[in-house]
C-alpha positions in Angstrom: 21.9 6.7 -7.7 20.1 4.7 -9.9 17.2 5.6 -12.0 13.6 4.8 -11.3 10.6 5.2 -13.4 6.6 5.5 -12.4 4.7 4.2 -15.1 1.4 5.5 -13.6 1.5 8.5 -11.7 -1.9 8.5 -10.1 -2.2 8.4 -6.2 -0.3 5.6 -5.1 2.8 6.4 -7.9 2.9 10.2 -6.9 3.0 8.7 -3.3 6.1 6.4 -4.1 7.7 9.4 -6.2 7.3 11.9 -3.2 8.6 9.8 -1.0 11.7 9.0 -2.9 12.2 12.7 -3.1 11.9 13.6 0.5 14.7 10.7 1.4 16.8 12.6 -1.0 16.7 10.9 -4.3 17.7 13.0 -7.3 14.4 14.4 -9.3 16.0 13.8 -12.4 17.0 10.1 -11.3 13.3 9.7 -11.1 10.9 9.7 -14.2 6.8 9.7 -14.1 4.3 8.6 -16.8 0.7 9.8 -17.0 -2.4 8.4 -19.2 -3.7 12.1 -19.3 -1.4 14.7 -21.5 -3.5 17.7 -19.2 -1.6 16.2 -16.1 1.9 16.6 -17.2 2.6 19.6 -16.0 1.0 19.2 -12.8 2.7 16.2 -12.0 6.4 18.0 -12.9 5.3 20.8 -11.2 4.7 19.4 -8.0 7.0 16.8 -7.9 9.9 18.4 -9.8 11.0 15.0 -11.8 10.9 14.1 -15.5 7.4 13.5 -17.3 8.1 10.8 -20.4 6.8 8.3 -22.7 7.2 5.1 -21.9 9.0 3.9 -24.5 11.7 6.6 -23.2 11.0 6.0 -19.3 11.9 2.1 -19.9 14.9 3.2 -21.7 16.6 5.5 -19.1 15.3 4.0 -15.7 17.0 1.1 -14.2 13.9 0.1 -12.0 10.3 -0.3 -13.4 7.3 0.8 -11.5 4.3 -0.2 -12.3 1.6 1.7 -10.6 -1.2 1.5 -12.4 -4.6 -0.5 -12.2 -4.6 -3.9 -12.5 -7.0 -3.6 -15.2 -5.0 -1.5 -17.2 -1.4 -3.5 -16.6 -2.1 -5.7 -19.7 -2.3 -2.9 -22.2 0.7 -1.6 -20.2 2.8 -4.6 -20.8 2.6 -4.1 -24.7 4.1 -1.3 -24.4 7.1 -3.2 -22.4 7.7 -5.5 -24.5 11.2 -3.9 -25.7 12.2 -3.8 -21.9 15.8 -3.2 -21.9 17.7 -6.3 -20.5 18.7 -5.9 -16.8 15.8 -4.3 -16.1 13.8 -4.4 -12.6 10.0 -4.0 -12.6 8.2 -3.5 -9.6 4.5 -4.3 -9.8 1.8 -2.3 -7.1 -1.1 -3.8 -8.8 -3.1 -5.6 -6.4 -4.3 -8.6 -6.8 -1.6 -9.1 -9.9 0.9 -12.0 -9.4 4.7 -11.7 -10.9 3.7 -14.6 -13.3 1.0 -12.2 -15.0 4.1 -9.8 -15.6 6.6 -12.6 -16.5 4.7 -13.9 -19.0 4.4 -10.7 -20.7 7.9 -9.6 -20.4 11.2 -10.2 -21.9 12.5 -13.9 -20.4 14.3 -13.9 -17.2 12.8 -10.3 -16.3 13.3 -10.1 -12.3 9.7 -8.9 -11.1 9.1 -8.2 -7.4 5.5 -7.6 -6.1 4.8 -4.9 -3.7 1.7 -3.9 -1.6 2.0 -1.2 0.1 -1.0 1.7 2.0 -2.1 4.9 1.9 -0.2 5.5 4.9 3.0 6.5 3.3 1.4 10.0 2.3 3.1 10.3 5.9 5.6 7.7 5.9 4.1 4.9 8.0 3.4 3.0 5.8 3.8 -0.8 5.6 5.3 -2.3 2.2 5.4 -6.3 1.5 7.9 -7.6 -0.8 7.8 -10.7 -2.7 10.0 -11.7 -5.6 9.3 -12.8 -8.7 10.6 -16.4 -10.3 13.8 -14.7 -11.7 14.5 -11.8 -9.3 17.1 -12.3 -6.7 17.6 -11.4 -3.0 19.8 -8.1 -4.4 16.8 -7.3 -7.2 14.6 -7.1 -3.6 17.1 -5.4 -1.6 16.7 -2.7 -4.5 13.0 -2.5 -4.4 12.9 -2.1 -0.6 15.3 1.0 -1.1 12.2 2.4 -3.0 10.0 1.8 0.4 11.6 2.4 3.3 11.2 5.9 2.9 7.6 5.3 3.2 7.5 3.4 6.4 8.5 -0.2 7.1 9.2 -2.6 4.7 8.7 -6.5 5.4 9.6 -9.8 2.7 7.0 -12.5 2.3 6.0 -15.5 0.1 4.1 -14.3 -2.6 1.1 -16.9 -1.7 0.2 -14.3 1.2 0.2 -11.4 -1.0 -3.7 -11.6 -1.3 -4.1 -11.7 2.6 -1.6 -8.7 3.1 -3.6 -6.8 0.7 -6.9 -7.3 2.9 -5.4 -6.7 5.8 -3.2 -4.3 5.2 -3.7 -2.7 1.8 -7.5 -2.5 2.7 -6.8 -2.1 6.5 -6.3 1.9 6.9 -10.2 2.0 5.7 -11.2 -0.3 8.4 -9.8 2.0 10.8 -11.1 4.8 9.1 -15.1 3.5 9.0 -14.8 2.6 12.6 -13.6 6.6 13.6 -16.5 7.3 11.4 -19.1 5.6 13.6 -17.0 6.7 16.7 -17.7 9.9 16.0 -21.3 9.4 15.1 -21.5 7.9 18.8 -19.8 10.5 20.5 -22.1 13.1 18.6 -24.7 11.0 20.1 -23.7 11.8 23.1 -23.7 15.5 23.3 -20.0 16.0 22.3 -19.3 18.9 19.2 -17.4 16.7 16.1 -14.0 18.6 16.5 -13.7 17.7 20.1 -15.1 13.8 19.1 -11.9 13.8 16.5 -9.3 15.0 18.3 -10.0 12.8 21.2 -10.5 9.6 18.8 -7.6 10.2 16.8 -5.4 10.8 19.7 -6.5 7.5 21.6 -5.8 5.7 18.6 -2.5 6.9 18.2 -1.9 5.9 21.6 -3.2 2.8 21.6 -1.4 2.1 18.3 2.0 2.8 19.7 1.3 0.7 23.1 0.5 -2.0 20.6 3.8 -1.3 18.5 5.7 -0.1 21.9 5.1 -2.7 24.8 5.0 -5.7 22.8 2.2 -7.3 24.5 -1.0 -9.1 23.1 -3.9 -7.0 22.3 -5.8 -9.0 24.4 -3.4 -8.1 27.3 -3.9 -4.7 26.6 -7.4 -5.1 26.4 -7.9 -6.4 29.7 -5.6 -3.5 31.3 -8.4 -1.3 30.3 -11.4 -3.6 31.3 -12.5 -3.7 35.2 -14.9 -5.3 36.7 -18.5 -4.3 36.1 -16.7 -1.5 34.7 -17.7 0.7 31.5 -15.5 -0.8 29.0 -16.9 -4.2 29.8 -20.0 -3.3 29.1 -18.8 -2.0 25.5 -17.0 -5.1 24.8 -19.9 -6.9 25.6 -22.3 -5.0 22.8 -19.6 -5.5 20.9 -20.1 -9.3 21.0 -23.1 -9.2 20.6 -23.5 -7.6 17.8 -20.8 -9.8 16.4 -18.4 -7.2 15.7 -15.4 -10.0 15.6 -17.2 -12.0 13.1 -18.0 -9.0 10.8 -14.3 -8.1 11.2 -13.1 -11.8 9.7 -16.0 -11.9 7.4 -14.5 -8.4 5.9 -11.0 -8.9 5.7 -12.2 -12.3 4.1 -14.3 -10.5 1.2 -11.6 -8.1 0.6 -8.7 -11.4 0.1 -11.5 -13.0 -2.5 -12.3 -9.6 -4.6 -8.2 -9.9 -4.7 -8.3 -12.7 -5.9 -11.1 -12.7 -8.2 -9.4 -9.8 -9.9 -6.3 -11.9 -11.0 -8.4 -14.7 -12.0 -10.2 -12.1 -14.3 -6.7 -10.9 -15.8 -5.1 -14.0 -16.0 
């Protein structure tokens, strides 16, 4: 088993590391950094792997993480510049390309870029892959070893990394603000919060699974559930009208351009 370092074990890096251990990786094949000397403990303690420098993380681990925020890569990267030879790094900073890493690097350092969601605290997840100018179809099939406990793991062109990070990066908190007003609705409508939740969370797990399940078109499904002069007709219809679709694009939209605004600030 090879060895795998977290340089950055905030959220999303303690999210990859627990992960890897539940699928069965070795604690002491995996290695953590932290900014903070008052989190070591708590991070070893929790996760039961190896806290380290990173000058001593890049030495021993075979695979790179690097989990933390884009706007503290840079400073990161001087850190990196004695990267061992061989080495793969694995970048989850959004909005980062490999070029800002393969610049900073050693020549001919394989860099794959992933984007990942906060979904793989419960391993569903969804984890896009796209390599770097040097890194090879074996240096991804190694990084997606690193996901797939998480959830599901999918390769793309690196010139769609900034649309999978607004839809999907961003995405659980689009679901999330519209159980919020769901809620706030059913509230409206006489219904105590707890029996509001349950009901919304289950219906979206249904209808998530019919999505995944059946295969169909959401607008198939859609329709299934929409008679004529019916109730749900009459939702869609305030829906439209208030231009619920257009917000929607216009969101997902803003989120792609902050992406992309962030590289152009770091690059």
């Amino acid at each position: 088993m090879v060895t795998v370092a977290v340089l950055g074990a905030g959220r999303i890096g303690r999210t990859v590391l627990a992960g890897l251990t539940r699928s069965g990786w070795p604690p002491e094949a995996l290695i953590a950094t932290v900014r903070r000397s008052e989190h070591v403990e708590q991070v070893r303690e929790s996760l039961g792997v190896r806290v380290l420098s990173t000058a001593e993380a890049i030495t021993e681990a075979e695979i790179v993480v690097i989990a933390v925020k884009p706007q503290d890569a840079a400073d990161l990267l001087i850190e990196l510049g004695d990267l061992p030879p061989g080495r793969l790094v694995v970048s989850l900073c959004a909005g980062l390309p490999t070029s800002f890493f393969e610049k900073r690097l050693p020549d001919q350092t394989a860099v794959v870029r992933a984007m990942t969601n906060t979904p793989a605290l419960v391993d569903q997840a969804i984890t896009v892959l796209s390599a770097g100018r040097h890194a090879k179809d074996s240096d991804v099939e190694r990084a997606e070893e690193l996901f797939t406990p998480l959830g599901r793991t999918l390769r793309l062109p690196e010139k769609q990394q900034d649309a999978v990070t607004a839809l999907s990066g961003s995405g659980p908190a689009y679901f999330y603000y519209l159980v919020e007003a769901m809620t706030d609705a059913a509230i409206l409508l006489g219904l105590p919060r707890s029996i509001a939740h349950e009901l919304i969370v289950q219906t979206a797990v249904g209808a998530a699974a019919m999505l995944r399940d059946t295969g169909e078109h959401p607008v198939q499904l859609r329709e299934a559930v929409t008679s004529p002069a019916g109730t749900t007709i009459n939702a869609i219809r305030e829906l439209e009208r208030h231009r619920v679709r257009a917000a929607v694009a216009d969101a997902v939209e803003a989120a792609r351009d902050r992406g992309v605004a962030i590289a152009d600030s770091m690059t």
